[in-house]
N, C-alpha and C positions, 0 to 999 in steps of 0.2 A: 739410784733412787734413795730417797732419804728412810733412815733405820725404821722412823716408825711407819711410814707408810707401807715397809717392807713388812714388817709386823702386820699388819693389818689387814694385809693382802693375804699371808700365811693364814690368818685367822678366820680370815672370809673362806679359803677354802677347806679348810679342814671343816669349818660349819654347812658346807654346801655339799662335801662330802657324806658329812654325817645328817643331811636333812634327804639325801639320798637314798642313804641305807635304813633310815625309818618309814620315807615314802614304799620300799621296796616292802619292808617287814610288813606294813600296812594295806597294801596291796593282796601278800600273803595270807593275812588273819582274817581281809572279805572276803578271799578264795573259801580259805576252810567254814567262817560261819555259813556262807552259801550251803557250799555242801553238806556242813551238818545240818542246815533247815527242809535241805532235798531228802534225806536221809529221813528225817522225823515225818516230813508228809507223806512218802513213801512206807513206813511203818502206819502211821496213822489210817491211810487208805486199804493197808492190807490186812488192817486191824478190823475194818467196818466188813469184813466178809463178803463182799459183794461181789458180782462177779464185771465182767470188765464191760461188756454191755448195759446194765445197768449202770454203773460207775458216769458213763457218757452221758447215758440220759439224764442220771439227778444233774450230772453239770451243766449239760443244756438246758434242764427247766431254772436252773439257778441263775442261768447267766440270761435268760428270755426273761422271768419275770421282775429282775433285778440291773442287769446292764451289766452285772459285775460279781464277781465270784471273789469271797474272803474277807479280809478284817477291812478292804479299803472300800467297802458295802458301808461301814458306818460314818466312815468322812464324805462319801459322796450323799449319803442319807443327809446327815448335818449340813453338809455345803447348798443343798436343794433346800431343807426348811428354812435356812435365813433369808436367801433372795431368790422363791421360785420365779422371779420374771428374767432372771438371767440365766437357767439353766438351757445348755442348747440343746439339739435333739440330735447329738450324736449321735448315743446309744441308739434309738430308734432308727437311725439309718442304719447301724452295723446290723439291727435285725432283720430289717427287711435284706439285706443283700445277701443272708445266711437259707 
């Protein structure tokens, strides 16, 4: 095989290599922010003092009178007041089957 194509080929893989071991590292650091975000709701929930039967209920009144529990409350909020005539009635069926 001709030297530079030989080159080229070396170069492609030590770049495939190294786009490996930053897919891998990257992999790693959504493991851990995951777990530090479980960590903080976990602190945060045991922060509000509540006991764990209530805990259920504010979630189900949160998730009944909303469809949805947390910050993705304000993109489905936004995404219904642009075009209420395209919003479907999922939510409404996951209630009724609960």
């Amino acid at each position: 095989m001709n030297a530079k194509i030989e080159r080229v080929c070396k170069e492609i893989d030590k770049t495939k290599g190294k786009i490996n071991e930053q897919q891998a590292r990257l992999r790693e650091l959504e493991k851990q922010k995951t777990e530090l975000e479980n960590i903080e709701i976990v602190d945060t929930v045991r922060g509000l003092d509540i006991s764990f039967a209530d805990l259920a209920e504010l979630l189900k009144a949160a998730r009944a009178t909303s469809g949805q529990v947390g910050p993705k409350l304000a993109v489905a909020t936004k995404a219904a007041s642009i075009d209420p005539g395209d919003a479907d009635d999922t939510d409404d069926k996951e209630e009724n089957e609960e």
